[in-house]
C-alpha distance (Angstrom), angle and dihedral (degrees) to the residues before:
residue distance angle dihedral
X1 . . .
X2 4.05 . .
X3 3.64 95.4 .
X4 3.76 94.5 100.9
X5 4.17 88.4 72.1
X6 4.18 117.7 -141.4
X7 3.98 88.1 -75.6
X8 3.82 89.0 90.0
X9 3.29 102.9 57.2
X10 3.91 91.6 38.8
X11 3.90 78.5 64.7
X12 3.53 96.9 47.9
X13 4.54 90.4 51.0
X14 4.30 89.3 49.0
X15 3.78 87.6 48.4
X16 3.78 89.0 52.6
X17 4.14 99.0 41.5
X18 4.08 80.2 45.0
X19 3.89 81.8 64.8
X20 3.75 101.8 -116.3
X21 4.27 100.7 -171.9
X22 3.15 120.1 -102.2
X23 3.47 94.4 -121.9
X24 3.80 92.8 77.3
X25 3.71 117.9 87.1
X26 3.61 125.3 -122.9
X27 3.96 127.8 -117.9
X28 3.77 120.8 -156.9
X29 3.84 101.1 -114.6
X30 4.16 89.6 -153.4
X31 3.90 93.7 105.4
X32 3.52 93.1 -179.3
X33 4.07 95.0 56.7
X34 3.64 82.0 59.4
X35 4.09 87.7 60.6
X36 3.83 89.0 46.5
X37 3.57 97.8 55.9
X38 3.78 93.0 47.3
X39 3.89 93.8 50.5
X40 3.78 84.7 46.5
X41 3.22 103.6 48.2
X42 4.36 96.1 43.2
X43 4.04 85.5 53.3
X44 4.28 94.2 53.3
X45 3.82 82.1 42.8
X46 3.57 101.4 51.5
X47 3.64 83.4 43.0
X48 3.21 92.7 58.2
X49 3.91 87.5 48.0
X50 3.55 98.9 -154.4
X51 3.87 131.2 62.1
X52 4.26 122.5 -130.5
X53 3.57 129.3 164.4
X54 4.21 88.8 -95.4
X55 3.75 81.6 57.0
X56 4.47 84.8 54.3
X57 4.02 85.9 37.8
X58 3.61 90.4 57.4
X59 3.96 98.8 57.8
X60 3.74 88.9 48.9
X61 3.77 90.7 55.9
X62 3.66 94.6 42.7
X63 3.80 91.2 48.1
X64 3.94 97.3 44.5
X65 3.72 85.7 48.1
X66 3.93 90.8 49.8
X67 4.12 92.1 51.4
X68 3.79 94.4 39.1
X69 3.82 83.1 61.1
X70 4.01 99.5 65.9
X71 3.64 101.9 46.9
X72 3.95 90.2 45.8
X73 3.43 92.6 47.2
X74 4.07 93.5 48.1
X75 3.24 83.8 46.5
X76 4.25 94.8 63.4
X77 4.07 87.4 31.4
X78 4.12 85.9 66.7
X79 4.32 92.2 28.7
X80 3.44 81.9 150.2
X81 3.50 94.3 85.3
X82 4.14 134.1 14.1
X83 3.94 106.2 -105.0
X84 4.21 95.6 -154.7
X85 4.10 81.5 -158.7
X86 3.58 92.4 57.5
X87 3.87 104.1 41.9
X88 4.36 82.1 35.9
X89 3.97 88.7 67.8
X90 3.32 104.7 14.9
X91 3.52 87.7 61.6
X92 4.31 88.4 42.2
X93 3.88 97.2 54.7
X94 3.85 87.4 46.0
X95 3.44 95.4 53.4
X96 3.85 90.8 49.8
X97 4.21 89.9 44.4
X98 3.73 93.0 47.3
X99 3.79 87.1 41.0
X100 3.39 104.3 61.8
X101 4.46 94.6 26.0
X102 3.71 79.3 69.9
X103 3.83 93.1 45.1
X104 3.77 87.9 54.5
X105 3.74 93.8 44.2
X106 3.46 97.1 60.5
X107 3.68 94.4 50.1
X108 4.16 82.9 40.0
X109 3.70 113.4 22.6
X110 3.70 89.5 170.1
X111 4.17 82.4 75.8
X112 3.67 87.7 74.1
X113 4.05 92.2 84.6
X114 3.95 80.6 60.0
X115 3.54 101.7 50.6
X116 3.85 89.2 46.5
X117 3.16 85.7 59.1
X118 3.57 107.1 57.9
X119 3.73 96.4 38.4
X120 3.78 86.7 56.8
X121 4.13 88.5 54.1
X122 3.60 98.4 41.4
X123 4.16 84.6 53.6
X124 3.71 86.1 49.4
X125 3.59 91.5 45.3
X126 3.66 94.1 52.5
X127 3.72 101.8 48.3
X128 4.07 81.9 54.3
X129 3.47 87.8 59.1
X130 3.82 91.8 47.6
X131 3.72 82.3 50.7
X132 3.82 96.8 37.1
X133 3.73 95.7 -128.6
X134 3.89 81.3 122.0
X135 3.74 92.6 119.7
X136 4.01 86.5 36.7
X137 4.34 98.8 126.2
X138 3.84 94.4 -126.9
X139 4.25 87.9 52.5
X140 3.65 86.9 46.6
X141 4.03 87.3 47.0
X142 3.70 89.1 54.1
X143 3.97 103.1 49.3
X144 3.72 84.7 49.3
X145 3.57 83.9 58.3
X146 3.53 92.1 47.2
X147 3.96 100.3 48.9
X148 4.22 86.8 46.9
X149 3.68 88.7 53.0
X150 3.79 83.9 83.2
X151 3.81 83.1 72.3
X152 3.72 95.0 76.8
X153 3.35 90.0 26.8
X154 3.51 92.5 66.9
X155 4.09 95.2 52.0
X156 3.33 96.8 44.6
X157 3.75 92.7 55.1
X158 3.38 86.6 48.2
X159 3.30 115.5 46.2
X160 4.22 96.1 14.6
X161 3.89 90.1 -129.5
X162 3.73 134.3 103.6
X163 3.23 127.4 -152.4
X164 4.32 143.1 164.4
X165 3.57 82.4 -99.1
X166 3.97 86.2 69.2
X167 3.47 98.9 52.5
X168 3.61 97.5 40.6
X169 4.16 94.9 54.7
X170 4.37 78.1 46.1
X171 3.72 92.9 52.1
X172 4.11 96.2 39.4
X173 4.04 87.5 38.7
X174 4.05 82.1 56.6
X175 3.23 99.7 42.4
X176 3.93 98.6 44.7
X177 3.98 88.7 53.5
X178 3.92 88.4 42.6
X179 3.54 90.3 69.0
X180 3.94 94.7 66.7
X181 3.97 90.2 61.7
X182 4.32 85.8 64.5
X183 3.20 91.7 38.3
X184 3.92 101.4 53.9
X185 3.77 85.6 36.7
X186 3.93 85.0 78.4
X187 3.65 86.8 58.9
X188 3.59 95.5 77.8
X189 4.42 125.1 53.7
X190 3.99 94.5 -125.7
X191 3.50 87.7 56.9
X192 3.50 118.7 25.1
X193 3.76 99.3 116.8
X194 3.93 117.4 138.8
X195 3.64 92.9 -158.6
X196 3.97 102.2 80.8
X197 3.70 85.3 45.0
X198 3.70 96.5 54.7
X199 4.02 88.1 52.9
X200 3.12 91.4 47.7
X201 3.68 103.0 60.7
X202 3.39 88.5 36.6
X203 3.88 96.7 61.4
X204 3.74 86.3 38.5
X205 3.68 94.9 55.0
X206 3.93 92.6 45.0
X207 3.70 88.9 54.1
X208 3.89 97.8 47.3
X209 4.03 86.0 49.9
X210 4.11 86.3 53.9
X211 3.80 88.9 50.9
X212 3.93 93.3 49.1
X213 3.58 84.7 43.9
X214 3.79 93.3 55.4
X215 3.81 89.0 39.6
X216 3.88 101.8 -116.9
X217 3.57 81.6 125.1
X218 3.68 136.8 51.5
X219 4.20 111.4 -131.2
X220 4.05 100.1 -112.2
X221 4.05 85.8 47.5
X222 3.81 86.0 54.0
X223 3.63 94.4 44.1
X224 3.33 93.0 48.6
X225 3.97 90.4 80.0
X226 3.84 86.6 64.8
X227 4.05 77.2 86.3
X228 3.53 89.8 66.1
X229 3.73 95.5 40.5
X230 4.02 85.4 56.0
X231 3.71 103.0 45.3
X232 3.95 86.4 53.1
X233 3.47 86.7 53.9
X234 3.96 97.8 51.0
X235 3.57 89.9 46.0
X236 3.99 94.3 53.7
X237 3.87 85.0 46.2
X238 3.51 97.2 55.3
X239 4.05 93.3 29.2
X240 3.88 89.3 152.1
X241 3.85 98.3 53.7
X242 3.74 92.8 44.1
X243 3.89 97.1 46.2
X244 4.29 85.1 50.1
X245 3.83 103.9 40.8
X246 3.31 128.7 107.2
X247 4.06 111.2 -85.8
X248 4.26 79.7 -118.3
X249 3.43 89.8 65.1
X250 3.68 91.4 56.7
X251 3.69 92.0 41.8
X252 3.97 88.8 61.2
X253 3.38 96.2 40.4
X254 4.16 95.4 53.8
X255 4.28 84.9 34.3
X256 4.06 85.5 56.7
X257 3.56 98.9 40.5
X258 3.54 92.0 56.4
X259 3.45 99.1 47.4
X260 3.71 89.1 54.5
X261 3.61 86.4 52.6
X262 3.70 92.8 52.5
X263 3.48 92.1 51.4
X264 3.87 96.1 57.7
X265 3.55 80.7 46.6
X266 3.93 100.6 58.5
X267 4.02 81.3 37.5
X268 3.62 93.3 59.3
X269 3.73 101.5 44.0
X270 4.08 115.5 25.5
X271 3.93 107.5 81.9
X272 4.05 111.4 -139.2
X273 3.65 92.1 -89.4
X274 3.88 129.5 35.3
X275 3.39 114.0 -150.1
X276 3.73 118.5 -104.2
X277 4.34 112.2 -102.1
């Protein structure tokens, strides 16, 4: 989620040039991706509405996948020269992703629409980088994409079905997280436009409506993007405190909203007893 601002990752390329050793693993630096996953990953589990050790198997994957993404992509940011750090554990939490994604696809083969998925944005992703349309809104839109995928993900592994209900909690998961990109866009003078934003959630709330409408989502799961809708509103309302606050501020503020989110989530789809394993 782009609320950590470039500075992170600025960090992360001195700390390589200063010749951290290889030895020492790397850590994703986008906090807020971190947040995404988690929110994801609860809502395809409480779809799923019971917890098994493909459920546990599917957070590892998702997370290895997540942390093999930064070194990699440092790794073609600075092509100029090989970064044994990057490769080192880019290569490690790919191994362990691919690893156990293949695990769960022979026990699910169904999966294998997911992982096609993912591999096709993180190639995407990494010619934008090539490019450096990285920060471009419609790449952003798509790794957002990519990290919720772990939403169906999750049920699927869990329960070996699909169903609408997994791409609906996928496309509201996106879409929900999605609004943080126009919203931190205002942040900065070249970009701090309302306008896009406003279309945006507009768009976005017409299209969660249609998927309540065609019942791939339950109605508190499709309110819940009103909390979107209303932090996008407080933020054009006080434009000038949000564009001058500390980057914490904006951390809590996306960190809170998604939790709230979550909850209405987990609301909406656990019943008042899971059954026992």
């Amino acid at each position: 989620m782009t609320i950590s601002e470039p500075s992170a990752v600025a960090e992360t390329a001195s700390a390589a040039r200063r010749g951290t050793p290889w030895y020492v693993p790397t850590f994703s630096p986008e906090h807020g991706v971190y947040v995404m996953l988690i929110v994801a990953f609860l809502t395809g589990a409480a779809a799923a509405q019971h917890w098994s050790w493909r459920t546990t198997l599917a957070l590892v994957t998702a997370f290895s996948a997540f942390q093999a993404e930064h070194p990699l992509t440092l790794q073609i940011k600075q092509r100029r020269s090989w970064k044994p750090r990057c490769l080192m554990w880019g290569g490690v939490y790919s191994a362990l992703a691919l690893g156990i994604a293949f695990y769960l696809y022979l026990e699910v083969p169904r999966l294998l629409w997911i992982y096609l998925g993912a591999i096709a944005i993180f190639m995407i992703d990494s010619i934008a980088v090539v490019y450096r349309q990285r920060k471009a809104i419609w790449n952003e839109l798509l790794t957002f994409a990519g990290v919720c995928l772990v939403a169906p993900l999750t049920e699927m592994a869990t329960t070996e079905e699909v169903s609408f209900l997994s791409v609906g909690l996928w496309l509201l998961n996106t879409l929900f997280f999605g609004s943080a990109i126009f919203a931190v866009k205002l942040r900065k003078h070249k970009t701090a436009f309302w306008l896009p934003g406003l279309i945006y959630h507009s768009v976005a709330a017409l299209l969660i409506g249609l998927l309540w409408w065609l019942g791939w989502l339950p109605p508190l799961a499709a309110a819940a993007f009103a909390i979107a809708l209303l932090k996008f509103g407080l933020i054009v309302w006080q434009a000038n405190w949000y564009r001058n606050t500390a980057i914490k501020n904006v951390a809590l503020l996306e960190t809170g909203s998604a939790f709230l989110f979550l909850s209405l989530i987990l609301a909406a789809l656990l019943p008042a007893h899971l059954p026992r394993p």
